[in-house]
C-alpha positions as CSV (number, residue, x, y, z in Angstrom):
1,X,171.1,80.5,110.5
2,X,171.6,79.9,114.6
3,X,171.8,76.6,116.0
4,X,169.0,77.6,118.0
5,X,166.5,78.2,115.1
6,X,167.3,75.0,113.0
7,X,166.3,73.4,117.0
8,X,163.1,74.8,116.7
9,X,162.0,75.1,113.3
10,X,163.3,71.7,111.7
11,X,160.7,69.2,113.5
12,X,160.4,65.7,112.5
13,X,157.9,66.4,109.4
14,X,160.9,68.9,108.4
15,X,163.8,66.9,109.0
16,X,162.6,64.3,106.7
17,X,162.0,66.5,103.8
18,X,165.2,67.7,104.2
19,X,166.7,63.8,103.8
20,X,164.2,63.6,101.1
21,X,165.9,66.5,99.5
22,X,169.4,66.3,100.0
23,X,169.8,68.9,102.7
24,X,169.7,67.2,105.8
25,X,173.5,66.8,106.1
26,X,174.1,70.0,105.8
27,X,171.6,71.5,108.6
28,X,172.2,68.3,111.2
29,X,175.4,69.9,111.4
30,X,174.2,73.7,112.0
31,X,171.1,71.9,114.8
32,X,173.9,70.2,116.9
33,X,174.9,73.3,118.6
34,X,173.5,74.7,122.2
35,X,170.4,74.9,123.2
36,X,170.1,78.4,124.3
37,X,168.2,81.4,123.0
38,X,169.9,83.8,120.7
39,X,171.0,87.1,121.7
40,X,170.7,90.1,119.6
41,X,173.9,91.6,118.1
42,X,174.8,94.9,116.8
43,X,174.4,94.1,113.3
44,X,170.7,92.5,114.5
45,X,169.9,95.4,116.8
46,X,171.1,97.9,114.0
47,X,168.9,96.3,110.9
48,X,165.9,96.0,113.3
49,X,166.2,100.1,113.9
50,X,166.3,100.5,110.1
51,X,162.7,98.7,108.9
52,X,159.5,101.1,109.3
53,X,157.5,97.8,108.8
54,X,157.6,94.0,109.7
55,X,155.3,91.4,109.4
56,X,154.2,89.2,112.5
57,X,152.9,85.5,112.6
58,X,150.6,83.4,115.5
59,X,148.6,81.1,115.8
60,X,144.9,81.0,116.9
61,X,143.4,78.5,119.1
62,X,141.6,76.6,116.1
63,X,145.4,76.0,115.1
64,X,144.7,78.1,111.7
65,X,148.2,80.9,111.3
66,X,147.5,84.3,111.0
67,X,150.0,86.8,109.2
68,X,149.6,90.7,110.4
69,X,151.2,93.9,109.3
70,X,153.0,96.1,111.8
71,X,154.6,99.5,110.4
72,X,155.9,102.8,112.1
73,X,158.0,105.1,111.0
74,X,162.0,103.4,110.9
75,X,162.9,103.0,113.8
76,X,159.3,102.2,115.7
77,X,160.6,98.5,116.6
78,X,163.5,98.4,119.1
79,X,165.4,95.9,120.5
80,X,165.1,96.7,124.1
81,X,167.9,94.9,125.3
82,X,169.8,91.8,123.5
83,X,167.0,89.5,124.1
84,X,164.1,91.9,123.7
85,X,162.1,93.4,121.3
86,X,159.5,96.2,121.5
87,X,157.1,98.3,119.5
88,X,153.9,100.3,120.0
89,X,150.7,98.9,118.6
90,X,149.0,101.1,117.0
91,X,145.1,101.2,116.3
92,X,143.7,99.8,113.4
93,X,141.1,97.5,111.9
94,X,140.1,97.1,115.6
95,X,139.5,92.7,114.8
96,X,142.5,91.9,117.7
97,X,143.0,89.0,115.9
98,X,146.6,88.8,116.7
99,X,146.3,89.8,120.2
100,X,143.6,87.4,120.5
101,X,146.0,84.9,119.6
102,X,148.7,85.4,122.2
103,X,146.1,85.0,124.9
104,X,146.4,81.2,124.5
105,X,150.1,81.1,122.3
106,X,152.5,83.4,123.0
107,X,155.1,82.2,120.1
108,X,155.4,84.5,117.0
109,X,157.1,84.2,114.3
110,X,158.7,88.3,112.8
111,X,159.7,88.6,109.1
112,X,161.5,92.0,108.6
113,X,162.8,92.9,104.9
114,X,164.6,95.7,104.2
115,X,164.3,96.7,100.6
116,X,166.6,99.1,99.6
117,X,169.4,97.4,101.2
118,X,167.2,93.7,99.7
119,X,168.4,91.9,103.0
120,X,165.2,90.0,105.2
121,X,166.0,89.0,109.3
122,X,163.3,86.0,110.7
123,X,162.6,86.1,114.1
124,X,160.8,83.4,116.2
125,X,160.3,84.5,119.8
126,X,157.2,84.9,122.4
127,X,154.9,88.2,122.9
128,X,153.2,90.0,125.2
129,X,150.9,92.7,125.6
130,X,151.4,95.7,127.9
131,X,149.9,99.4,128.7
132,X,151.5,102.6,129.6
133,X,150.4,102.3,133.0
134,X,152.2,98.7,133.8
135,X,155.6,99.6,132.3
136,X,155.3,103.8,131.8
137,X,159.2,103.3,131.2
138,X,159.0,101.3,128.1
139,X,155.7,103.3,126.9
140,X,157.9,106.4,126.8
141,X,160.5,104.7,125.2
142,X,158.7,102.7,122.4
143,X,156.1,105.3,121.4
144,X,156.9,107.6,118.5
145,X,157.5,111.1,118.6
146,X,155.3,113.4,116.2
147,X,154.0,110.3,114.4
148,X,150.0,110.6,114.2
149,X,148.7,107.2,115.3
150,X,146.9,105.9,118.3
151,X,148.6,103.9,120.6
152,X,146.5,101.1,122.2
153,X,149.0,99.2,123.9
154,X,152.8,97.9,123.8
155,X,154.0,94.6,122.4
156,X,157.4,93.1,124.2
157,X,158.1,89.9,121.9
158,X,161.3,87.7,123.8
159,X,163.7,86.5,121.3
160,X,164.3,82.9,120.9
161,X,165.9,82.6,118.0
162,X,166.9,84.2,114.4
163,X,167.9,83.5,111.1
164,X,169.3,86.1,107.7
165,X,168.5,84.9,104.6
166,X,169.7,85.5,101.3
167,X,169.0,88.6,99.2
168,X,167.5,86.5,96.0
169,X,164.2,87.5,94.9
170,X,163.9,90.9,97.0
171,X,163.1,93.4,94.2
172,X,165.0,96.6,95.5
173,X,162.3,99.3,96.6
174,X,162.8,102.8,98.1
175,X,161.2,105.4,100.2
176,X,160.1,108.8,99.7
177,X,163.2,109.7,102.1
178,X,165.7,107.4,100.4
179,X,165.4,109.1,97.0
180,X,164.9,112.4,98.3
181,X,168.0,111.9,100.0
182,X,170.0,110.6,96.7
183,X,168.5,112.7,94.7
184,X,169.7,115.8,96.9
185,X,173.2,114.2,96.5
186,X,172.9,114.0,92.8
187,X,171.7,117.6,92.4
188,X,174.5,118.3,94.7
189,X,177.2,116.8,92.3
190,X,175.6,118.3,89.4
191,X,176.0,121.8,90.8
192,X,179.5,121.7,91.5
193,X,180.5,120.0,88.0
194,X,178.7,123.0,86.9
195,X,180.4,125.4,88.5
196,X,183.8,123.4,87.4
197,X,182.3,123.5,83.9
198,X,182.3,127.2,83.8
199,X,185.4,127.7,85.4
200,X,187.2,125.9,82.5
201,X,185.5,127.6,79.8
202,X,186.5,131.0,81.8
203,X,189.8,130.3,81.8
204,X,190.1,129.4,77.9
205,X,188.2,132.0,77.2
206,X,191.1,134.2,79.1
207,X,193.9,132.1,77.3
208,X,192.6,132.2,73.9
209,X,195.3,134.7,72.1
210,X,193.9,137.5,70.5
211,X,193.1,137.2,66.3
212,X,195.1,139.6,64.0
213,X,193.4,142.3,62.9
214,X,190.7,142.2,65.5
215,X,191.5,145.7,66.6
216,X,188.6,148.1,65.0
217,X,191.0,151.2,65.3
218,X,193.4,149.9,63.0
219,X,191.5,148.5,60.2
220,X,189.9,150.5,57.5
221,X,188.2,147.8,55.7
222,X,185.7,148.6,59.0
223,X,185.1,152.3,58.1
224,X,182.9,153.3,55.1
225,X,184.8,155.7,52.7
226,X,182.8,159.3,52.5
């Protein structure tokens, strides 16, 4: 966890649960460091290329939350730069419930989980809308090649701040290309013990000595007497 995100997320309310607790200690410390926005690393920028789906949290004007799924094929969310994230939004129930949200609160909060690996990555940070005619640089960038979905605009979300959490309690899932992939390796393994295999049995077959009295031309107990 960053300084930067304890700043934000532990408010007053939080703080004293955490004394309640037994925590507080602990996290004063990690909160008492500077007060400026995190910056994406490689290991972030690398983990954020790996997901093919995230899920994105605002808040609507009522103050009720709302929690949406975004997915894409791996890969579909970018960080742009180290402070910048990016994705193409792609058409769906059509309720713009989400984008209706950022017109009056532009903070959002990202939880991406990557299962196989069973690591998770929060994100708080701020969106924004934009189309391929206001930024045709970052359309071209963000929208997926040979992936059939409609592309109705492009979200830029501004990092603020980020935090890993611990593994626990992510059951370890796959996709069609992850076991494909281990499976080719597998069958790839299996051939060549295989081929091993019959080597060695070859080459006892051609070491085994030859039993005495094998030889049919020598032995009359083979021939019938006439």
């Amino acid at each position: 966890m960053t300084s930067r995100y304890a700043q934000l997320l532990f408010t007053e309310e939080v703080r004293r649960q955490q004394r309640q607790h037994g925590s507080r200690t602990a996290y004063a410390r990690m909160a008492a460091g500077p007060q400026h926005a995190d910056r994406l690393g490689a290991r972030e920028t690398a983990f954020v290329s790996m997901v093919d789906s995230f899920f994105i949290a605002s808040t609507s004007s009522t103050g009720w939350p709302y929690v949406q799924h975004r997915g894409g094929p791996a890969g579909f969310l970018q960080a742009l730069d180290d402070s910048t994230l990016g994705f193409a939004d792609f058409r769906g129930n059509r309720q713009y419930i989400t984008t209706g949200n950022l017109d009056v609160d532009s903070r959002v909060s990202l939880l991406l989980i990557h299962y196989s690996s069973q690591a998770r990555f929060k994100i708080a940070g701020r969106a924004r809308y934009v189309t391929a005619e206001q930024c045709p640089d970052i359309a071209e960038k963000l929208r997926p090649r040979d992936y059939r979905a409609i592309v109705e605009r492009f979200a830029l979300i501004t990092v603020e701040a980020y935090d890993w959490n611990c593994p626990q309690h992510i059951a370890p899932r796959y996709t069609p290309e992850e076991v494909r992939s281990a499976v080719e390796s597998l069958e790839q393994r299996i051939a060549l013990l295989e081929q091993e295999n019959d080597e060695l049995r070859q080459r006892l077959v051609d070491a085994a000595p030859t039993a005495p009295g094998s030889d049919d031309e020598g032995d009359d107990r083979c021939h019938i007497a006439r």
